[in-house]
MDAnalysis code that builds the backbone (N, CA, C; Angstrom):
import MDAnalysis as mda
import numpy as np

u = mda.Universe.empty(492, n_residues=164, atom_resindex=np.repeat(np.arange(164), 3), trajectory=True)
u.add_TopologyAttr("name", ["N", "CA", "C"] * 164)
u.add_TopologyAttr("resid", np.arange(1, 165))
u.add_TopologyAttr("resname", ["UNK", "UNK", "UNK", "UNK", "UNK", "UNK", "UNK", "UNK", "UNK", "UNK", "UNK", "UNK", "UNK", "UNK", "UNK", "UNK", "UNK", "UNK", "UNK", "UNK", "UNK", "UNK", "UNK", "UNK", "UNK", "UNK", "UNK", "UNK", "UNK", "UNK", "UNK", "UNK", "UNK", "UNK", "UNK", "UNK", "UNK", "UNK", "UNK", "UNK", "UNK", "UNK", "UNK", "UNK", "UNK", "UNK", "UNK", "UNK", "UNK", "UNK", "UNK", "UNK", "UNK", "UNK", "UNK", "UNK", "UNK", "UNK", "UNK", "UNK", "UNK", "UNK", "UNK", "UNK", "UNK", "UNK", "UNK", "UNK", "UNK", "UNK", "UNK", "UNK", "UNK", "UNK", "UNK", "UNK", "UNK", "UNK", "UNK", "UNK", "UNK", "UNK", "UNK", "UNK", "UNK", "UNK", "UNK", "UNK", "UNK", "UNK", "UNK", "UNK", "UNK", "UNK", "UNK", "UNK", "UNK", "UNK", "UNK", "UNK", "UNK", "UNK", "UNK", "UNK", "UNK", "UNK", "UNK", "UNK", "UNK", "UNK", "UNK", "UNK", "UNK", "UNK", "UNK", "UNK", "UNK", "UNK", "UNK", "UNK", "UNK", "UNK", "UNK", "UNK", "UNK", "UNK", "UNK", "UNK", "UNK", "UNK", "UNK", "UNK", "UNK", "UNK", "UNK", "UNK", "UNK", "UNK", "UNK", "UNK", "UNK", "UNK", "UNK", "UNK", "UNK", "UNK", "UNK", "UNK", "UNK", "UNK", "UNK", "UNK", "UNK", "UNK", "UNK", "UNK", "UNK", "UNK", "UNK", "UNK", "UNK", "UNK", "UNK", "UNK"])
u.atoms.positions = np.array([
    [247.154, 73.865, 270.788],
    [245.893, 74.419, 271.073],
    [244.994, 74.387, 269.892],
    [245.594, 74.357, 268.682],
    [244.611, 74.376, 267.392],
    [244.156, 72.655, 267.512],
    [244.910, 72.097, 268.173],
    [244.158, 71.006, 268.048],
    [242.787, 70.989, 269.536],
    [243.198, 71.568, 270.471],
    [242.267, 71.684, 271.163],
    [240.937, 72.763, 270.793],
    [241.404, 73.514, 269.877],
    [239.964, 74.677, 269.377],
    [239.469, 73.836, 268.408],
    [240.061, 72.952, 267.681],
    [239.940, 72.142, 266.638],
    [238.550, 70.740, 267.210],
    [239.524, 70.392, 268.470],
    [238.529, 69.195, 269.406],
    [237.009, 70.173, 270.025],
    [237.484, 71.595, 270.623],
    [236.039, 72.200, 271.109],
    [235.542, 72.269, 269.634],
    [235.673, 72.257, 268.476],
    [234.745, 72.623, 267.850],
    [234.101, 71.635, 267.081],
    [234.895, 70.852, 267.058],
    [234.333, 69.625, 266.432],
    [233.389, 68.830, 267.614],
    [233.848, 68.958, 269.203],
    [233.064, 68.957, 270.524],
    [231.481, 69.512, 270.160],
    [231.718, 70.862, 269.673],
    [230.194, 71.757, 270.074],
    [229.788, 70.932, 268.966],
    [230.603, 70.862, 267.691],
    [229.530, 70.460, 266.355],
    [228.905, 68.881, 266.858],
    [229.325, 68.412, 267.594],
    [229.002, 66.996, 268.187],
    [227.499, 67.281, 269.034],
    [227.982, 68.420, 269.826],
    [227.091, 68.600, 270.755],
    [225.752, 69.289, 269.929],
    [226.356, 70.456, 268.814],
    [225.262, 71.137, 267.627],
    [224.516, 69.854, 266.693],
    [225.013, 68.589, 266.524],
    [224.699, 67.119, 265.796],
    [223.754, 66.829, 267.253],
    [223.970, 66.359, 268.229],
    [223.064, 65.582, 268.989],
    [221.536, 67.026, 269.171],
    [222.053, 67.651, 269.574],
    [220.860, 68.500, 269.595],
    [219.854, 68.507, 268.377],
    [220.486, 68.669, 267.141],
    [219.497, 68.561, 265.994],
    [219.013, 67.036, 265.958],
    [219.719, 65.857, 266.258],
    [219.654, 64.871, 266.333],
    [218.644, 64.497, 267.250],
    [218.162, 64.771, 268.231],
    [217.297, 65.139, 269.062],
    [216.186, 66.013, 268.736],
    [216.231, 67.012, 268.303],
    [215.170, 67.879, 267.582],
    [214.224, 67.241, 266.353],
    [215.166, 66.319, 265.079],
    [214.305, 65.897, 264.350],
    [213.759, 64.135, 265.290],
    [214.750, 63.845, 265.798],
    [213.812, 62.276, 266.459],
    [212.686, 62.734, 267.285],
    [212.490, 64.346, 267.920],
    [211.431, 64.961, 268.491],
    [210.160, 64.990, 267.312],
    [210.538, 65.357, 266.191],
    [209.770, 65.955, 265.267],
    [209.244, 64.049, 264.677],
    [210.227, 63.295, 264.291],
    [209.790, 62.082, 263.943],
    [208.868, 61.486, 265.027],
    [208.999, 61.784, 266.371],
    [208.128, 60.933, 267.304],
    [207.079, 61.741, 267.449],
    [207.168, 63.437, 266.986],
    [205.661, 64.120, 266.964],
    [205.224, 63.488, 265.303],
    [205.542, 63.605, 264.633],
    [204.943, 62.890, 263.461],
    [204.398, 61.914, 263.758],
    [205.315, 60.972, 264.557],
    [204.381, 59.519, 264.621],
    [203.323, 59.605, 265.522],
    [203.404, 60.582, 266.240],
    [202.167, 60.447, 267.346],
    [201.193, 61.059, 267.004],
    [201.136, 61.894, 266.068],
    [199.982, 62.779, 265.155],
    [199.356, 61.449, 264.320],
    [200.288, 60.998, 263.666],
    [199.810, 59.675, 262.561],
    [198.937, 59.113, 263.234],
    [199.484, 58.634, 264.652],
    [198.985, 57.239, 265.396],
    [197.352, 57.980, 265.672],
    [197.457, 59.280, 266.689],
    [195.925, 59.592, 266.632],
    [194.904, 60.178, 265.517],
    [195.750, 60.264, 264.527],
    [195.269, 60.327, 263.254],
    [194.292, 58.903, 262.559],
    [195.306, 57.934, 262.805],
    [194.752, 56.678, 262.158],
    [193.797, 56.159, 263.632],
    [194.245, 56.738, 264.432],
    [193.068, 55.976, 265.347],
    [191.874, 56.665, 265.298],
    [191.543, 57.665, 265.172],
    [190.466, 58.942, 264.439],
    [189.908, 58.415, 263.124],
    [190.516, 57.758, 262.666],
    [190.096, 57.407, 261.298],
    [189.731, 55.865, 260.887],
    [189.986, 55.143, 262.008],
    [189.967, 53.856, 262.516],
    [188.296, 53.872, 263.007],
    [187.852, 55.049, 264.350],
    [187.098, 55.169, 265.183],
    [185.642, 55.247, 264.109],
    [186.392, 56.288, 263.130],
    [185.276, 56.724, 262.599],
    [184.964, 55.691, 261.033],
    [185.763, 54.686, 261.077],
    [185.735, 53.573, 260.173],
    [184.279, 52.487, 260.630],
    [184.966, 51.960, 261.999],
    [184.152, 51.577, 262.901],
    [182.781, 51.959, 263.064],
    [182.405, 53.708, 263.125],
    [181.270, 54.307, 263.412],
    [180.590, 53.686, 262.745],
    [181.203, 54.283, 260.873],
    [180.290, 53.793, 259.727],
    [180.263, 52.380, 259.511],
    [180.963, 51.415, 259.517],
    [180.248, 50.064, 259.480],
    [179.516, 49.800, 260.382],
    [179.542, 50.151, 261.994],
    [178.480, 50.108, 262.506],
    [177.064, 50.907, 262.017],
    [176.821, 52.069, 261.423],
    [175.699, 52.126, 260.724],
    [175.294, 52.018, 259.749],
    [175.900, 51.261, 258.791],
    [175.722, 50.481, 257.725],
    [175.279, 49.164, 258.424],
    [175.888, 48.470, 259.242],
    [175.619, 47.406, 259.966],
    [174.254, 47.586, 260.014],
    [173.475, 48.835, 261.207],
    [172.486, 49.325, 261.744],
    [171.380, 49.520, 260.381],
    [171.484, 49.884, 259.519],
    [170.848, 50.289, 258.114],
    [170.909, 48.544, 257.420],
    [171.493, 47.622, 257.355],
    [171.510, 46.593, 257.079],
    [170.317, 45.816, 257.553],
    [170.552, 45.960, 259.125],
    [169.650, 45.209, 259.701],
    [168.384, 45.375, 259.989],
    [168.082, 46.593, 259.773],
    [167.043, 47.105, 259.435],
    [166.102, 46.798, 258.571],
    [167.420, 46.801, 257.267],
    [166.596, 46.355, 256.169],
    [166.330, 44.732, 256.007],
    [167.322, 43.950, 256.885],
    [166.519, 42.498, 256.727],
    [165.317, 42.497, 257.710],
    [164.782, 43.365, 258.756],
    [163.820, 43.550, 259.529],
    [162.788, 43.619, 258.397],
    [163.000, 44.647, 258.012],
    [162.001, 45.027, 256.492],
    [161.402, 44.363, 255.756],
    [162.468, 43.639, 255.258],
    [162.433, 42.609, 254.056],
    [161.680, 41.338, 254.742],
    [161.957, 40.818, 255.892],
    [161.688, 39.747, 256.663],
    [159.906, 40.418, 256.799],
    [159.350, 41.132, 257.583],
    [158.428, 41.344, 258.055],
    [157.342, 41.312, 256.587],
    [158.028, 42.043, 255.083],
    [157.622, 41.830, 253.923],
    [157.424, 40.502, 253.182],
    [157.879, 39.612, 253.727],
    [158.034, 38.203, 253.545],
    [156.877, 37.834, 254.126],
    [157.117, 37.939, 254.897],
    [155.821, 37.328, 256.133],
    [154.356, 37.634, 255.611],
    [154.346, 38.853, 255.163],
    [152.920, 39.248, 254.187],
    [152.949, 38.926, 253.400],
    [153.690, 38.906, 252.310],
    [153.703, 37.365, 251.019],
    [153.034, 36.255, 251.352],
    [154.063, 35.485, 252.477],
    [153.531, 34.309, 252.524],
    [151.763, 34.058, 253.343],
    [151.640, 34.968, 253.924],
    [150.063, 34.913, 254.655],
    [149.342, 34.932, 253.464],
    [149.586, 36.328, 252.479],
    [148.519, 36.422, 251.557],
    [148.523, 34.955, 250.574],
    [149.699, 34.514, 250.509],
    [149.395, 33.452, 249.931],
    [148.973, 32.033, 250.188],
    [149.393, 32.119, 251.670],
    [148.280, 31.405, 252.347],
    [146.886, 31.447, 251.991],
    [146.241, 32.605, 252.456],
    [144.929, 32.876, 252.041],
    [144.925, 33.072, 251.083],
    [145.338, 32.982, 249.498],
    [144.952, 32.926, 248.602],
    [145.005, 31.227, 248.424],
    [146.078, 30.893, 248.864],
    [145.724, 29.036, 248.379],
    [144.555, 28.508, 249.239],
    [144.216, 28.666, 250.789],
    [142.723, 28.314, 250.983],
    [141.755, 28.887, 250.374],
    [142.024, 30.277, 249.899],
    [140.320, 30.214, 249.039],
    [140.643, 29.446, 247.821],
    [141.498, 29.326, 247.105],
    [141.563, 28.102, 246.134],
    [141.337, 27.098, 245.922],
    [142.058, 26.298, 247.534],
    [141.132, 25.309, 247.518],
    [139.666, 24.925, 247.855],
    [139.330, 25.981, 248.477],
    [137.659, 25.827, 248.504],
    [136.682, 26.342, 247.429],
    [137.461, 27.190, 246.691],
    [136.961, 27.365, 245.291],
    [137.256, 25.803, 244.426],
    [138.115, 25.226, 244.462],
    [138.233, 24.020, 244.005],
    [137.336, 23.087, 244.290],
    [137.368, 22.828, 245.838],
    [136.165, 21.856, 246.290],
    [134.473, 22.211, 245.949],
    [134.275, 23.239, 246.155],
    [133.056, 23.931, 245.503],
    [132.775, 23.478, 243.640],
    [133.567, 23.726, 243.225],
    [133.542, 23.637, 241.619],
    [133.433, 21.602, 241.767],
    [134.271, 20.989, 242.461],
    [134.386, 19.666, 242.389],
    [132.692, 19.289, 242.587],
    [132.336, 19.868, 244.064],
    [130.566, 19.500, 244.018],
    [129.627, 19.681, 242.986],
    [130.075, 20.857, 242.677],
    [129.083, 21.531, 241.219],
    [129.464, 20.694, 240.051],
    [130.359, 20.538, 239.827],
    [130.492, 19.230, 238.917],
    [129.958, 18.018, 238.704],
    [129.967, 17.416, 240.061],
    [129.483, 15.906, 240.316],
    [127.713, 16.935, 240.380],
    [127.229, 17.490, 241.011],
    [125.523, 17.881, 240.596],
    [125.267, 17.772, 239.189],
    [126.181, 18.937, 238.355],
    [125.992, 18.952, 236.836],
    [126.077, 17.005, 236.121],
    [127.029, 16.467, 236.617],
    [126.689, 15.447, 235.718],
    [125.664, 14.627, 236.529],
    [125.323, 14.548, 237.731],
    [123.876, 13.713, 238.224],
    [122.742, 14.794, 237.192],
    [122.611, 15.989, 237.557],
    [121.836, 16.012, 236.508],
    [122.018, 15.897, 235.157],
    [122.850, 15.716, 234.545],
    [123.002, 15.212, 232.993],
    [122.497, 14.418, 232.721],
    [122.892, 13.634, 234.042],
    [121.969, 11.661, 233.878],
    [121.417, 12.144, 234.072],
    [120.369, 12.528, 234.488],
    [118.653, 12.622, 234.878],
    [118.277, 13.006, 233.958],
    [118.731, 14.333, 233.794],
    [118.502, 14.957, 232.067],
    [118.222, 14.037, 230.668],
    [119.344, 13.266, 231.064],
    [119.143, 12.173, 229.954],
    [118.303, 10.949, 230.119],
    [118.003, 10.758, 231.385],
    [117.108, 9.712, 231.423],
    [115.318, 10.358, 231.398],
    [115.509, 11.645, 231.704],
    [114.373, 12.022, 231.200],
    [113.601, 12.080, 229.774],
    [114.663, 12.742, 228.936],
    [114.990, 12.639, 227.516],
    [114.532, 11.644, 226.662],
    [115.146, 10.333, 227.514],
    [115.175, 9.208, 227.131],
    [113.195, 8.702, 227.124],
    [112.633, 9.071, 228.110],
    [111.593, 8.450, 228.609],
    [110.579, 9.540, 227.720],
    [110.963, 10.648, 227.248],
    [110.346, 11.187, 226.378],
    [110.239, 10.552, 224.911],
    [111.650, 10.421, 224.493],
    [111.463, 9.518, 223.513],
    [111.016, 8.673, 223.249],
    [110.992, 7.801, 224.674],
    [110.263, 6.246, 224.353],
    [108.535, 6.683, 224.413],
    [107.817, 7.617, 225.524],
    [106.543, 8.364, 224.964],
    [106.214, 8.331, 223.671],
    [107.343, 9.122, 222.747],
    [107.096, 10.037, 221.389],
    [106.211, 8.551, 220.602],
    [107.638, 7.947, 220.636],
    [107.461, 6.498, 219.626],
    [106.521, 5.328, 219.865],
    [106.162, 5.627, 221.572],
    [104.479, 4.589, 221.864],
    [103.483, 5.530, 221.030],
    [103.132, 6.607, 221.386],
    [102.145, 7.463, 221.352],
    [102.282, 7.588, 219.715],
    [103.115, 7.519, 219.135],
    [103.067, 7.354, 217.543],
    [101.872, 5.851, 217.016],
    [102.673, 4.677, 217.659],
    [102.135, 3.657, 217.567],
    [100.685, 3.532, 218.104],
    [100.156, 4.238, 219.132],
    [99.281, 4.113, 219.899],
    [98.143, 4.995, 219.284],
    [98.634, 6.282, 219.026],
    [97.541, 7.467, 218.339],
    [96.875, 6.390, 217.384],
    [97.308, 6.063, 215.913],
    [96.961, 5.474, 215.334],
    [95.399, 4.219, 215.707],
    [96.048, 3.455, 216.779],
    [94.291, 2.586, 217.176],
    [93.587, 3.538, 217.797],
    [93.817, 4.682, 218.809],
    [93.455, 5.138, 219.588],
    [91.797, 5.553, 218.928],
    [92.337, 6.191, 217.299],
    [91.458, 6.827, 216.485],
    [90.439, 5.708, 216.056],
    [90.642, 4.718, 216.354],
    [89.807, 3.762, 215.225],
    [88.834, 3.188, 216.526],
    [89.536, 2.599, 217.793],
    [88.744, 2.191, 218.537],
    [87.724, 3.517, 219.617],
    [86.539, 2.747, 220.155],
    [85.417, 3.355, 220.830],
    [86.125, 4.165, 221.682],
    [85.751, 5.466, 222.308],
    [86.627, 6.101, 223.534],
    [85.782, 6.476, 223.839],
    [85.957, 7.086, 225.372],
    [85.033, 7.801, 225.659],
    [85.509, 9.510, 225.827],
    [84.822, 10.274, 226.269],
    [85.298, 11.524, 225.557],
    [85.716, 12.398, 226.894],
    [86.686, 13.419, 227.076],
    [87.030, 14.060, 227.850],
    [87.223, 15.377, 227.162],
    [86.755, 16.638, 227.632],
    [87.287, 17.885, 226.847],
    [88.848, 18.136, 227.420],
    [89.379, 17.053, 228.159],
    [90.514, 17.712, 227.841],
    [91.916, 16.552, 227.382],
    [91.199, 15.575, 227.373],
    [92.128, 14.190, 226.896],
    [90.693, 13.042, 226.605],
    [91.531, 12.151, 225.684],
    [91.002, 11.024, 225.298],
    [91.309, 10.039, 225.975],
    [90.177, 9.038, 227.237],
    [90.342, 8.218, 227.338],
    [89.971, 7.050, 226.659],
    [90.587, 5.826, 226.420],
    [90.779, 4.669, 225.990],
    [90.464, 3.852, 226.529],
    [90.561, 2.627, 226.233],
    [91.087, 1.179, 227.190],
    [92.414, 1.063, 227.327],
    [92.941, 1.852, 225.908],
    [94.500, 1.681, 225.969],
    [95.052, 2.683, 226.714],
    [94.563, 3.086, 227.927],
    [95.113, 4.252, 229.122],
    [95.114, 3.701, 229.819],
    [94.167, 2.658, 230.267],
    [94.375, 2.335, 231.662],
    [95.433, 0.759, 230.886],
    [95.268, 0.591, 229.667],
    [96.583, -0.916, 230.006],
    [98.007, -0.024, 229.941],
    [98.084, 1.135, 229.449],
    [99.286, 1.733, 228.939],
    [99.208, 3.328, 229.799],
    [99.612, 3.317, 230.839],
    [99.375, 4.863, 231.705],
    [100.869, 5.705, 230.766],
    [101.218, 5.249, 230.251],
    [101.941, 6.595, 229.514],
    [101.503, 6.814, 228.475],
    [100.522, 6.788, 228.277],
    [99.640, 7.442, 227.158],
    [98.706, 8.533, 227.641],
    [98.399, 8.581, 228.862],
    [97.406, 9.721, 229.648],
    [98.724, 10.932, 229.139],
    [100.101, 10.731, 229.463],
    [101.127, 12.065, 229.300],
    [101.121, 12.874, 228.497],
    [100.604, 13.907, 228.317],
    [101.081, 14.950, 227.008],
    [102.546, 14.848, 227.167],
    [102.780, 14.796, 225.922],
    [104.046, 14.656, 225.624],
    [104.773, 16.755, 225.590],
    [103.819, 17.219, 225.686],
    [104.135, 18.753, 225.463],
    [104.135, 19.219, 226.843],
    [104.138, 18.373, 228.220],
    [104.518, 18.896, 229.419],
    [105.720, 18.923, 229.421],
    [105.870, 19.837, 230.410],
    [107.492, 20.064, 230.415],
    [108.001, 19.721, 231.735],
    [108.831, 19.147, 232.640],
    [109.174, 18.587, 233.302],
    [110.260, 19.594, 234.173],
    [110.027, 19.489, 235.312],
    [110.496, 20.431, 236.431],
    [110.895, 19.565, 237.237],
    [112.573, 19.944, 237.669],
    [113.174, 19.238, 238.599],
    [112.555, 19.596, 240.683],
    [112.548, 19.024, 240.990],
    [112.099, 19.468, 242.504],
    [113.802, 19.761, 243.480],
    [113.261, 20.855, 244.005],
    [114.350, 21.084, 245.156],
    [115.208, 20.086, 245.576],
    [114.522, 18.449, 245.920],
    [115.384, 17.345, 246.302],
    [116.290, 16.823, 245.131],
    [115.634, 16.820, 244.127],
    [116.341, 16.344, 242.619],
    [117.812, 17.152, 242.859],
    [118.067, 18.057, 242.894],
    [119.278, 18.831, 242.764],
    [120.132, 18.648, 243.853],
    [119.417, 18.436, 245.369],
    [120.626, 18.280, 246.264],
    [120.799, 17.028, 246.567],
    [120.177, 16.072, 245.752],
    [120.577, 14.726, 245.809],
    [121.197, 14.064, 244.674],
])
């Protein structure tokens, strides 16, 4: 019989082993099932935030994009008024040097005045004239009409001179 109180007890401790044996694989499968909705809780809310980081991302290339877009307009319209500030300055240019030439061919026709009317004063004085109070005519006016010119007029471009 000591071997049979010996077998019940080593029996119950079998039966006292599966029960605890059972109790902690209870406790290991509540552990794991706490973990599992743990990490799926923490998964969910992983998810949340890259989705609004995502949401805050895209936003900001909305941002940035729509900020782009006004860059490039304004610089649009800053390169057409450039170039029509360009083309403008190009006309005013080509005027300035037509009048340069003119300028200078005026210049020119003064000078050649200065240096007749040098040569010319001289007989003017010696031969007969007849008298004007406000110029001396000659004979040498009507062979030489740039001698009637005061050379001390001053010369005015006309409205057409400039836009031609």
């Amino acid at each position: 019989m000591a071997s049979s109180s010996n077998g019940a007890s080593s029996g119950s401790s079998t039966l006292g082993s599966s029960s605890s044996s059972e109790d902690f694989q209870q406790i290991l499968d509540e552990r794991k099932r706490k973990r599992m909705v743990s990490n799926r809780e923490s998964a969910r809310r992983s998810r949340m935030r890259k989705q609004e980081h995502l949401d805050e991302l895209m936003g900001r290339v909305s941002e940035l994009t729509k900020h782009n877009n006004q860059i490039l307009t304004s610089i649009n319209v800053t390169s057409q008024l450039y170039l029509n500030v360009e083309a403008e300055n190009s006309v005013l240019r080509a005027q300035m040097n037509e009048l340069s030439t003119r300028l200078q061919s005026l210049n020119e026709i003064i000078d050649f005045i200065n240096s007749s009317n040098g040569v010319l004063e001289s007989d003017k004085f010696n031969q007969a004239a007849y008298y004007h109070p406000h110029h001396q005519i000659t004979e040498d006016t009507f062979m030489n009409p740039w001698n009637s010119f005061s050379v001390n007029q001053s010369f005015m471009a006309s409205a057409d001179m400039i836009l031609y």
